[in-house]
Legacy VTK file of the C-alpha trace (Angstrom):
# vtk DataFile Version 3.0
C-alpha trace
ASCII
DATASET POLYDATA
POINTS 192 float
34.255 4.910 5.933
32.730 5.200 2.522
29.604 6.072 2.006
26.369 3.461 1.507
25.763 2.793 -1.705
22.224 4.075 -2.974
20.130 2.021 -5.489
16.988 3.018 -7.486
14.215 2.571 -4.947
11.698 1.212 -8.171
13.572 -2.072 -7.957
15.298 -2.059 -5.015
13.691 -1.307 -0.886
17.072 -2.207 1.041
15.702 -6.262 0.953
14.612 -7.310 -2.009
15.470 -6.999 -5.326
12.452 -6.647 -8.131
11.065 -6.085 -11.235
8.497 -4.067 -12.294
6.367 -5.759 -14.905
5.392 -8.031 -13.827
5.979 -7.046 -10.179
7.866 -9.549 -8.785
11.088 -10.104 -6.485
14.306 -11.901 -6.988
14.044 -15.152 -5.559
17.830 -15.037 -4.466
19.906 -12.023 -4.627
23.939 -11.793 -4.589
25.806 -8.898 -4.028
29.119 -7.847 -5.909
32.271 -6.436 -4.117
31.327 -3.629 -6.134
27.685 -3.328 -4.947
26.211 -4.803 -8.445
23.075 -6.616 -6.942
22.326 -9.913 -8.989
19.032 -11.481 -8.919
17.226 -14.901 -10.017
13.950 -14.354 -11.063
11.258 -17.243 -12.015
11.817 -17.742 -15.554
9.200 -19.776 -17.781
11.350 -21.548 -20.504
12.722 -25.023 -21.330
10.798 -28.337 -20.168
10.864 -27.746 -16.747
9.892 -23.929 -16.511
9.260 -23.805 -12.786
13.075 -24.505 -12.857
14.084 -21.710 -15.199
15.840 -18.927 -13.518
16.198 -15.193 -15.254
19.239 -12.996 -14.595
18.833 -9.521 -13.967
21.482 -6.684 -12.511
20.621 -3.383 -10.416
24.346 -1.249 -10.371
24.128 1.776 -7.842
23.057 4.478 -7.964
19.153 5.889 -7.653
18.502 6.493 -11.256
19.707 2.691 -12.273
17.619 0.589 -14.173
17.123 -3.295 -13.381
18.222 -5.286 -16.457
19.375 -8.442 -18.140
23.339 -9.107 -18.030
24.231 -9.186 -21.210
27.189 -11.645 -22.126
29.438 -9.138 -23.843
30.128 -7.561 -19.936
31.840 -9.869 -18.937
33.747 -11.125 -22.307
35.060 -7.482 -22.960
35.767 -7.443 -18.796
37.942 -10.356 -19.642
39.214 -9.250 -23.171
40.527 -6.051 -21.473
41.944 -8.248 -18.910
43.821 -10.277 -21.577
46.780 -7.968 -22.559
48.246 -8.396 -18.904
47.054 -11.122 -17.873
46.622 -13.553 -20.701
47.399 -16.992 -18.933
45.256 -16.127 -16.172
42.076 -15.403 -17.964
42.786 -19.058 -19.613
42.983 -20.554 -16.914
39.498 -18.949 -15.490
38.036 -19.651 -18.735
39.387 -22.956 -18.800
38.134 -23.522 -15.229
34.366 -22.557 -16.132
33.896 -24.992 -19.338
35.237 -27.471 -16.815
33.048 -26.665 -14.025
30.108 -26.789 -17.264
31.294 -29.825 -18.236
30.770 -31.210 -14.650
27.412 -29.180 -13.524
24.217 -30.666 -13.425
20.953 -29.388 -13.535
18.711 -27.892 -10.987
16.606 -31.056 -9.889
13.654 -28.839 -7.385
12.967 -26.110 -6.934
14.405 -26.324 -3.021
17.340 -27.124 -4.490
17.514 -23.979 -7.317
16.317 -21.634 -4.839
18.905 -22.260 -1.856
21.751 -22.745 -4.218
25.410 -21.695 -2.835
27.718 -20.677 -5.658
30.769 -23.092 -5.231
33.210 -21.207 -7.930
33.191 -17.514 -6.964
35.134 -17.817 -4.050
37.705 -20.116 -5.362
38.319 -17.990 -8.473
38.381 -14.755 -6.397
40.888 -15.822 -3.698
42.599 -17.205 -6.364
42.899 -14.527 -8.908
42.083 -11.382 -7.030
45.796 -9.235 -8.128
43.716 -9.113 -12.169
40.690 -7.298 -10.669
41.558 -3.793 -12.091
39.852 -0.520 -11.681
37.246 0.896 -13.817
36.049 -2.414 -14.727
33.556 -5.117 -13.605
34.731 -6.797 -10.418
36.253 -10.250 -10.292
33.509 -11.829 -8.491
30.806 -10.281 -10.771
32.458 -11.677 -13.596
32.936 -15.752 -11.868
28.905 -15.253 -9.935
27.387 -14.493 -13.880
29.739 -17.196 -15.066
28.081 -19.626 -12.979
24.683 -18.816 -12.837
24.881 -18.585 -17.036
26.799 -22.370 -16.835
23.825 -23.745 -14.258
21.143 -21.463 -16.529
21.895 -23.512 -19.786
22.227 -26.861 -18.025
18.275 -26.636 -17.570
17.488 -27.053 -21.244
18.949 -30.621 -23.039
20.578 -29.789 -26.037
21.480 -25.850 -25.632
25.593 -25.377 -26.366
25.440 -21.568 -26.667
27.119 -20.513 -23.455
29.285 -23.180 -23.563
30.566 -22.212 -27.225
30.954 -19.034 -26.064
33.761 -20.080 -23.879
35.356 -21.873 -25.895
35.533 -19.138 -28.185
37.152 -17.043 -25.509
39.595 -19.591 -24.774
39.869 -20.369 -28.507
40.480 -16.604 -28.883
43.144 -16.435 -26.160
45.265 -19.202 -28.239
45.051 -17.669 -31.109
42.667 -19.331 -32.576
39.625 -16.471 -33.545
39.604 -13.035 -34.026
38.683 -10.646 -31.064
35.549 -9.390 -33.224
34.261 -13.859 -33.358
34.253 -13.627 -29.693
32.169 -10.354 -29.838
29.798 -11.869 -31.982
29.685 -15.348 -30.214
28.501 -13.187 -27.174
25.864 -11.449 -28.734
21.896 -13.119 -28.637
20.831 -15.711 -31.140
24.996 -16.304 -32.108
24.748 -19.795 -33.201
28.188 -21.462 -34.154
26.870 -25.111 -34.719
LINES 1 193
192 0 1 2 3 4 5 6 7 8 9 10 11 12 13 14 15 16 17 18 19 20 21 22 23 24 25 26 27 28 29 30 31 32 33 34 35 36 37 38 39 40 41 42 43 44 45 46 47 48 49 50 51 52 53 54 55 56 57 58 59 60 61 62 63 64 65 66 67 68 69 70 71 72 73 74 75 76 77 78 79 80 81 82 83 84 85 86 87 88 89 90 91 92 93 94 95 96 97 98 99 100 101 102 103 104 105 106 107 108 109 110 111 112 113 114 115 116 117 118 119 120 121 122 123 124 125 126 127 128 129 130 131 132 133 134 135 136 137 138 139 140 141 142 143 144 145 146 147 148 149 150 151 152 153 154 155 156 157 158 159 160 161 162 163 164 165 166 167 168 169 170 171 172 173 174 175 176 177 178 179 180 181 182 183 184 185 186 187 188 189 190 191
């Protein structure tokens, strides 16, 4: 049997999940195959703040640091991924700007707070033979996926997440360069 896995006590007590300043919890937590704890934190952006949600990650291990998820984990996750298995990282990526396409906004906060995920399971069952070693785990990669995809829906007008993949799937056909995708994925990218 493997041993528990140990997080930084700071931000994590064996419950909840939270941040430091200011000292709050994680509203909802999910927890990777890996151990990777995500958490939703209040966020205060966009028209409806009291609907904004923050992302933050706690990996194990008791010196780990909370933090924000940047994008370019999970592109290079899936760039990596590429080489041998090309047309099923298109047809992930492909799945998720769907799945945006179709996704609505958070309408309450009831409804934001007790949200199921409805992709990660699908695209893990689905896909699990591309999970690899020494890199993030499948179900890391589809949870921040979807959170990201519901994140944006919350403020009219933003296209940044969903640009970025397109780029990956615009990438994957040939289309960009490996280095556009790195850039798309990096803050304030704009491509409009």
């Amino acid at each position: 049997m493997p041993a528990p896995l140990v997080y930084n006590p700071k931000y994590y007590d064996g419950t909840n999940l939270k941040q430091i300043r200011p000292n709050v919890s994680a509203f909802k937590t999910y927890t990777t195959r890996d151990g990777t704890l995500i958490g939703l934190f209040q966020g205060s952006r966009g028209a409806n703040p009291e609907l904004d949600f923050v992302i933050k990650i706690l990996i194990p291990g008791g010196d780990k640091r909370l933090r924000p998820p940047t994008h370019t984990f999970w592109v290079v996750d899936l760039l990596l991924k590429i080489p041998q298995y090309r047309a099923e990282v298109r047809e992930i990526i492909e799945y998720y700007i769907k799945f945006y396409d179709r996704s609505k906004p958070f309408f309450s906060v009831e409804e934001r707070n007790n949200y199921q995920l409805e992709t990660v399971e699908e695209i893990t069952s689905k896909y699990a033979h591309i999970d690899q070693p020494y890199t993030l785990s499948l179900d890391y990669v589809a949870t921040v996926i979807e959170l990201f995809s519901k994140n944006e829906k919350l403020r009219a007008g933003a296209y940044m997440f969903h640009d970025l993949l397109t780029a990956l799937r615009d990438y994957i056909d040939n289309k960009l360069h490996y280095t556009e995708v790195l850039q798309a994925a990096l803050p304030g990218y704009t491509k409009r």
